[in-house]
Steps between C-alpha positions, in 0.01 A plus 500: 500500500174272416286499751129291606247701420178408577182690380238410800195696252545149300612278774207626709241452201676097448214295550749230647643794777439298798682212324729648285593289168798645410806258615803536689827380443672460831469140673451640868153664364218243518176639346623758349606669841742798332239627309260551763811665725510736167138619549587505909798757449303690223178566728712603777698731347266680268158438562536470914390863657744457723250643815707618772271329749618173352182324609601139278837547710323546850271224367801210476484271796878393427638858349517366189501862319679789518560816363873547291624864441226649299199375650513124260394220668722187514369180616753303708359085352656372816319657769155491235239239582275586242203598779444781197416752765728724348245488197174508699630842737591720136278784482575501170494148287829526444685186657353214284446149674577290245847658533550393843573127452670345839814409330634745203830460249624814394543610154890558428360653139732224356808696545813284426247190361445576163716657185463859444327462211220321670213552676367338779288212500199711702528763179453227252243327592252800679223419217401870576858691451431660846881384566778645341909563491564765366742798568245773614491777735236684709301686353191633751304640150445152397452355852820321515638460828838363685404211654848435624838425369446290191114560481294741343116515536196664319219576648284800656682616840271662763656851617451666827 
């Protein structure tokens, strides 16, 4: 099965990161919305240290985050406010503000949108090729990561 994969050594390097340039197809995603949920999911699930003190947790005035099974953060976008407390209380630099927008589309990675054959619209126009779909599998050697379901990421992973 193809899946997103996103390689955040590139993405992180895009001179355009905080306003990503690579387009998204689906209408309910103004300014480009699903690609910065992408980079959202793929910092919490690889790059977050996932501290069992949860300090950005404590630090949400409206309990915003919380922990799923496995210590990865999930943001719930209708309790957020965007205070980016969350951001300011991380030991660690993980949690990125400009991924905290008040209001957030998801990305549904295009499933059931486009013809197998295709790619999606985010993987054709990334002018870096940090975006792929491609049917790939972890692989912690080369730093590639489950990010989730239909999402793979690359990057270095902090380990306890």
């Amino acid at each position: 099965m193809k899946k997103i994969f996103i390689d955040l050594d590139i993405c992180d390097g895009c001179e355009a990161k905080e306003q990503c340039t690579a387009r998204c197809s689906y209408p309910y995603h103004p300014a480009n919305d699903g690609i910065t949920s992408l980079r959202e999911l793929a910092a919490y699930a690889v790059i977050c240290r996932k501290c069992e003190s949860g300090n950005c947790i404590n630090a949400c005035p409206k309990e915003a985050l919380e922990k799923e099974p496995g210590g990865v953060l999930r943001r719930n976008n209708l309790r957020c406010i965007s205070c980016k407390s969350c951001a300011l209380a991380c030991p660690f630099g993980t949690i990125y503000p400009e991924l905290i927008p008040y209001w957030l589309s998801k990305c549904d990675y295009c499933l059931g949108r486009i013809a197998p054959a295709d790619d999606p619209l985010c993987v054709k126009t990334c002018p870096l090729g940090a975006i792929k779909f491609v049917e790939i599998e972890p692989d912690e050697a080369k730093k590639i990561h489950q990010g989730g379901e239909h999402l793979v990421v690359k990057c270095d992973v902090w380990k306890r």
